[in-house]
C-alpha positions in Angstrom: 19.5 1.1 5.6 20.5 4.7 6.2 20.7 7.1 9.1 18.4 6.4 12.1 17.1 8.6 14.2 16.0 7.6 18.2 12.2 8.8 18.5 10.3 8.3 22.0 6.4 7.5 21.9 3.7 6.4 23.5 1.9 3.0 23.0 -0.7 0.6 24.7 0.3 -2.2 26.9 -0.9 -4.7 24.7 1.3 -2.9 22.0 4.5 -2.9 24.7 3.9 -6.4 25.3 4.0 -7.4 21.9 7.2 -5.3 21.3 8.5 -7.4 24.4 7.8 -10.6 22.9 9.6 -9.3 19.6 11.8 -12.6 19.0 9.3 -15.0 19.4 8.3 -12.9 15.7 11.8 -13.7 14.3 13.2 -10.0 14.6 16.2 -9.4 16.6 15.2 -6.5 18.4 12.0 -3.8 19.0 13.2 -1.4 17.2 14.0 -4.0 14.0 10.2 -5.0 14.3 9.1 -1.2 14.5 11.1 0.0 11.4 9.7 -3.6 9.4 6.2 -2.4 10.5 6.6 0.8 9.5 8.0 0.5 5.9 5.1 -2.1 5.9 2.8 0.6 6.5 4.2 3.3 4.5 4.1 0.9 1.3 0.5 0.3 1.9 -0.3 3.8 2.6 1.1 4.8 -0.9 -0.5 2.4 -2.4 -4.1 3.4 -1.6 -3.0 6.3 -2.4 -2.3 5.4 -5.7 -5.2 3.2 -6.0 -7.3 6.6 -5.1 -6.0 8.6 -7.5 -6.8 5.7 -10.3 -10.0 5.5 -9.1 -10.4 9.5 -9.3 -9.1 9.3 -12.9 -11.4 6.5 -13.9 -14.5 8.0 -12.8 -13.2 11.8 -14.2 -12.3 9.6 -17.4 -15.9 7.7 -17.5 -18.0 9.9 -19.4 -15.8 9.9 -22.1 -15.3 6.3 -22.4 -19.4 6.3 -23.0 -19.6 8.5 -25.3 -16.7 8.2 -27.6 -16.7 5.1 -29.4 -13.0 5.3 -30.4 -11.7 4.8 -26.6 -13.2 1.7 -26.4 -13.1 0.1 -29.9 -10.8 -2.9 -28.6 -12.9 -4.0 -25.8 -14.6 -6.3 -27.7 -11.5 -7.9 -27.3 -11.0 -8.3 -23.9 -10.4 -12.0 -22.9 -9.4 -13.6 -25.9 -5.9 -14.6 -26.5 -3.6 -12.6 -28.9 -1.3 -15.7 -30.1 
């Protein structure tokens, strides 16, 4: 873990109680659970974010894939097992 940095907030009461109840979640402190919950979000924020940008690229990618034959010549083969 690197440098941390103190950072004051505001959250609900039902969000402070759960903070206060922190060890009955297994984490040794509120601030351990906040930075867990955190890196949890982060992760799944980039991944829908990378999951959007797949999607953007299929559908950009889609009209070629119908018309050109040669880009899909090997889905015939989809499902059947190589060895």
């Amino acid at each position: 873990m690197g440098t941390l940095a103190q950072k004051k907030f505001s959250i609900s009461i039902e969000q402070k109680k759960f903070l206060e109840d922190c060890k009955e979640w297994g984490f040794s402190d509120q601030s351990t659970l906040v930075r867990e919950a955190l890196d949890r979000f982060m992760k799944e924020l980039k991944t829908r974010e990378r999951k959007s940008l797949m999607e953007k690229k299929a559908k950009e990618l889609l009209s070629d894939y119908l018309k050109d034959r040669e880009l899909t010549i090997f889905t015939d083969l989809d499902g059947e097992d190589f060895l």
